[in-house]
C-alpha positions as CSV (number, residue, x, y, z in Angstrom):
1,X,-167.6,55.7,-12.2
2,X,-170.9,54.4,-12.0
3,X,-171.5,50.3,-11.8
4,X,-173.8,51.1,-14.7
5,X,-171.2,53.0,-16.8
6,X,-169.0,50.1,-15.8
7,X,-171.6,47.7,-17.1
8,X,-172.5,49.4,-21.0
9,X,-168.6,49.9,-21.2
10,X,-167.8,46.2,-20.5
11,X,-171.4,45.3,-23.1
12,X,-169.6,47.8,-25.6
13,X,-166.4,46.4,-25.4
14,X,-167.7,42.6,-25.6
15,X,-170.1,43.8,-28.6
16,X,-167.5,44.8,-30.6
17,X,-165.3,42.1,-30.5
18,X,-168.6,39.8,-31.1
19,X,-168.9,41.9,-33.9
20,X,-165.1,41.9,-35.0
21,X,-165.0,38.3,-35.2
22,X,-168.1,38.1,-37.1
23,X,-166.4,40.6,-39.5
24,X,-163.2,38.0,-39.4
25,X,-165.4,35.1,-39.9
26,X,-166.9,36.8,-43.1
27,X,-163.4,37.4,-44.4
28,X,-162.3,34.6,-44.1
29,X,-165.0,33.0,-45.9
30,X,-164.5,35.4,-48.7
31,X,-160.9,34.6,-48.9
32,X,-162.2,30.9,-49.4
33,X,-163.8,31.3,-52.1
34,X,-161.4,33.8,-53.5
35,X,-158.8,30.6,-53.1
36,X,-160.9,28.5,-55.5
37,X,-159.4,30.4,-58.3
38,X,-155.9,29.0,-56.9
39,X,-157.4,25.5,-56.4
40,X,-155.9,23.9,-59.5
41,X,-152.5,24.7,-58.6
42,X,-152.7,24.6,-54.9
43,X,-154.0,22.9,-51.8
44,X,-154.3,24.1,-48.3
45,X,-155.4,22.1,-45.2
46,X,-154.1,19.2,-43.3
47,X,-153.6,16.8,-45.8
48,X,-152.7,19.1,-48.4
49,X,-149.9,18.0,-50.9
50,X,-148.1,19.4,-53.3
51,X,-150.2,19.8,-57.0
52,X,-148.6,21.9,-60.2
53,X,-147.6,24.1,-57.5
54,X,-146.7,24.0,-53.5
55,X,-149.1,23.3,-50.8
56,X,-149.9,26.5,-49.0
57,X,-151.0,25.5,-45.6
58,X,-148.3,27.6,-43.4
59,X,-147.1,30.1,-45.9
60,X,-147.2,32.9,-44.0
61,X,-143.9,33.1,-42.2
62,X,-142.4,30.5,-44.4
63,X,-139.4,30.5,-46.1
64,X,-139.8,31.1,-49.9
65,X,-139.1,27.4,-51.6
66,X,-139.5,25.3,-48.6
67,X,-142.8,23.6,-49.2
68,X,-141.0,19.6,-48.9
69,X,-141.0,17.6,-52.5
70,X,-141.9,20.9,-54.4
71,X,-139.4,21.8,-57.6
72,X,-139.4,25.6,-57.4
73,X,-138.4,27.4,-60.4
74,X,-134.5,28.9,-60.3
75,X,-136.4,32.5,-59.8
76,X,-137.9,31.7,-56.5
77,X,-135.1,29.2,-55.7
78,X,-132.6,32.3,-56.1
79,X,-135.3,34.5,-54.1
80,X,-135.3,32.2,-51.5
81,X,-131.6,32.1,-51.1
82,X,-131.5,35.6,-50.6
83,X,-133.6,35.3,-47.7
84,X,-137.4,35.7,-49.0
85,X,-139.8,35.0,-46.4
86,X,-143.8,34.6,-46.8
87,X,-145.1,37.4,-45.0
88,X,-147.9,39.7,-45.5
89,X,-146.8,42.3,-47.8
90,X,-144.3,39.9,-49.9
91,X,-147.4,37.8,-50.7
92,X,-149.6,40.5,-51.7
93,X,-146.8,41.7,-53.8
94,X,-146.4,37.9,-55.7
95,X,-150.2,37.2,-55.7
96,X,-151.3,41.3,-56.7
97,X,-148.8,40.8,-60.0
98,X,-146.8,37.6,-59.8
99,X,-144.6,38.2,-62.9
100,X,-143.6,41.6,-61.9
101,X,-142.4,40.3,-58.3
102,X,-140.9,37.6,-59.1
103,X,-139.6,37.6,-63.2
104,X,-139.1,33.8,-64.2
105,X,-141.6,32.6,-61.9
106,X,-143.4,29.2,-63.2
107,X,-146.9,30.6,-62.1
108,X,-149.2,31.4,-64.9
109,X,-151.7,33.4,-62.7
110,X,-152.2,36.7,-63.9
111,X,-153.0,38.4,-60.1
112,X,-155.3,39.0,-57.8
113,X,-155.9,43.1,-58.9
114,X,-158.6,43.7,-56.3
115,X,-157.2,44.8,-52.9
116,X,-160.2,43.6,-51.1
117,X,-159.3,39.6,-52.6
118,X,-156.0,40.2,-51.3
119,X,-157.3,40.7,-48.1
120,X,-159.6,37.9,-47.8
121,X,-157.0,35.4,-48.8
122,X,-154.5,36.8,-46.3
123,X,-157.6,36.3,-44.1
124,X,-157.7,33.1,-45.5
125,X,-154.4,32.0,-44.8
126,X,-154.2,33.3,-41.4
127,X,-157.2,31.3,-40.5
128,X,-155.1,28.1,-41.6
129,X,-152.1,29.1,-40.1
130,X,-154.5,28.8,-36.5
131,X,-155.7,25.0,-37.5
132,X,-151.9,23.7,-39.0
């Protein structure tokens, strides 16, 4: 192999990840403002507290019900006991149709319907998960 093939293989390489993170950053900035739809409920960040509903900085590998101070309804208290934790697909499944995941839950949101929102705000999340 050549010590030009060598080189255009290394630029490719280092131009797609340039241009994977760009495609990361954009996501992420889409799942932000896909979150401001769940800002009156919820608070993410540093700081965040709990509002009419839990602070989500973390929930992705956290244990359903465990955001500290937060009165979860019996539904996702009894979800939780059985062992629910936050991860990709089960938040999807909650956020896509709320009601129909989890019957007798106390959120009112109707859903994110729109697999590319979902997306995002998994984005979203991940990207908070990096600064907790």
């Amino acid at each position: 192999m050549s010590k030009r093939s060598i080189f255009f293989g290394a630029a490719l390489i280092l131009l797609s990840s340039i241009a994977g993170a760009q495609a990361d950053d954009k996501l992420v900035k889409k799942g932000a403002k896909v979150f401001k739809k769940c800002m009156a409920c919820h608070a993410v960040g540093p700081d965040a507290k709990n509002k009419l509903g839990p602070q989500l900085t973390g929930i992705i590998g956290r244990k359903a019900g465990a955001a500290e101070g937060f009165k979860y309804s019996d539904a996702l208290t009894a979800k939780a006991a059985e062992g629910l934790v936050w991860d990709e697909e089960s938040l999807i499944a909650f956020l896509k149709k709320p009601r129909a995941f989890l019957p007798g839950t106390k959120m009112a949101f109707p859903g994110l319907r729109k697999e590319k929102h979902q997306k995002a705000i998994m984005a979203y999340f991940k990207s908070l998960q990096e600064t907790k």
